[in-house]
N, C-alpha and C positions, 0 to 999 in steps of 0.2 A: 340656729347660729347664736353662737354669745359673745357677747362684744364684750371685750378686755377695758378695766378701765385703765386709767393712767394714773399712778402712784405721784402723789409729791414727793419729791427726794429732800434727807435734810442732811446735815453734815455733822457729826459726833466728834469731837475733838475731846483727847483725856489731858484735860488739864493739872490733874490731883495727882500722884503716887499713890499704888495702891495697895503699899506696904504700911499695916499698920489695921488693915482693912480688915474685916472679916473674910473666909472663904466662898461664901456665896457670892460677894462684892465681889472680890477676884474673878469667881467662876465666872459673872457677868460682863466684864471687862473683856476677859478673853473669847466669852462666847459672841460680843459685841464686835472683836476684829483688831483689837488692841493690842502690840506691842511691847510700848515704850511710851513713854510722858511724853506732849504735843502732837501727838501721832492724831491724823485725822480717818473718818473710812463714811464713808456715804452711803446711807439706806434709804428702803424706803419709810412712806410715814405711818407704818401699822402699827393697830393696837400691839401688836408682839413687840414691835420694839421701842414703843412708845412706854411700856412695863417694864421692859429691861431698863429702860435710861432712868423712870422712877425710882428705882431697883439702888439706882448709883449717881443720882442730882448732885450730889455735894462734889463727884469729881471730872464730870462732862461739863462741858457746855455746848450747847446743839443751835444750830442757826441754818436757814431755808438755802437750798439749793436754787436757782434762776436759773 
């Protein structure tokens, strides 16, 4: 039997525009669940997406889930 662990979840909020950006940045914005400017989306804390928000620091800001 394998025991599942339990994810932190964090919350991604795009606070930047992402016009202006590269297409990669773009790509990543959207592959992240993003919209629109203020829009938030909640994952969990993997190195996968803990790379993509490197990927795009200057227009997230990410804060813990409770």
């Amino acid at each position: 039997m394998t025991a599942k662990k339990k994810v932190k979840e964090i919350r991604i909020t795009l606070i930047k525009s992402t016009i202006g950006c590269l297409a990669k940045q773009k790509a990543t914005a959207k592959a992240l669940g993003f919209h629109k400017m203020h829009s938030s989306v909640v994952h969990g804390d993997t190195p996968v997406i803990r790379g993509m928000i490197n990927c795009i620091s200057h227009l997230v800001k990410v804060e813990d889930v409770k």
